[in-house]
N, C-alpha and C positions, 0 to 999 in steps of 0.2 A: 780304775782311776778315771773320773768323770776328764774332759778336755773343756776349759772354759774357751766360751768366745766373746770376744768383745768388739762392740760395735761403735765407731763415734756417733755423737748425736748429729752432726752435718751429715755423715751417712744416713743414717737414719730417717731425718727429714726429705733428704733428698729422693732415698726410695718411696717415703711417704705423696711426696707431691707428683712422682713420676706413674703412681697408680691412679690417684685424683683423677692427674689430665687423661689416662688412658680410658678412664670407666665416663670422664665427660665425653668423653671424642666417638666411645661406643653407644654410649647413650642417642648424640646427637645424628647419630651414623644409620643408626636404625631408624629413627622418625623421620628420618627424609626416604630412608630405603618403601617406608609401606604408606607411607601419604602419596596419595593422587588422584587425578581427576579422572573420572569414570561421566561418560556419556552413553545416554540411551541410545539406540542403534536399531531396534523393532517397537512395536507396540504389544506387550507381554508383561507377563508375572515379574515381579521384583526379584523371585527368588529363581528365577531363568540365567543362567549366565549368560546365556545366546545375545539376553536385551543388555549387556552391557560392553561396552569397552573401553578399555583401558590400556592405552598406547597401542591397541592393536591385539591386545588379549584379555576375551573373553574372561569375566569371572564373574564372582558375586562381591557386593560392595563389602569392605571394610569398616569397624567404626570410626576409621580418622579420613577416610575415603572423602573426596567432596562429589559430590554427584549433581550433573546438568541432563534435563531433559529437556527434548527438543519442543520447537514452536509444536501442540497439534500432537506431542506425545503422550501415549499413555503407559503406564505401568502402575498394572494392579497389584496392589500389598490387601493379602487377606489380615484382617485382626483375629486374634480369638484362633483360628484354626488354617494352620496351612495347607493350601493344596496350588496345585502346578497343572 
């Protein structure tokens, strides 16, 4: 004997909209968590973490990263072939 279940459509909608906001909130949640500003710190390779920081931790840039390099800074990006 199968057990029918039934749902009103106010329920329904309302679990519908209460996903929405949740998967907007995570969305939004995360593009603040990995954007940030990275600043040069040596004169070094791009792909050095050393030459970078961000809030105080070293890493390599991200693609939503904004990145400032100082007056007089350099950082070298090979094309074509990397090397460190």
């Amino acid at each position: 004997m199968k057990k029918k279940i039934e749902f009103s459509t106010a329920r329904l909608y309302t679990l519908f909209y209460k996903q929405i906001l949740i998967n907007l909130m995570l969305i939004c949640m995360g593009n603040m968590a990995y954007a940030s500003l990275g600043v040069s710190v040596a004169n070094s390779n791009w792909t050095n973490a050393s030459t970078w920081s961000f809030s105080g931790v070293n890493r390599l840039p991200n693609c939503s990263d904004s990145i400032r390099i100082g007056s007089g800074g350099v950082c070298r990006l090979y094309v074509g072939r990397w090397s460190d």
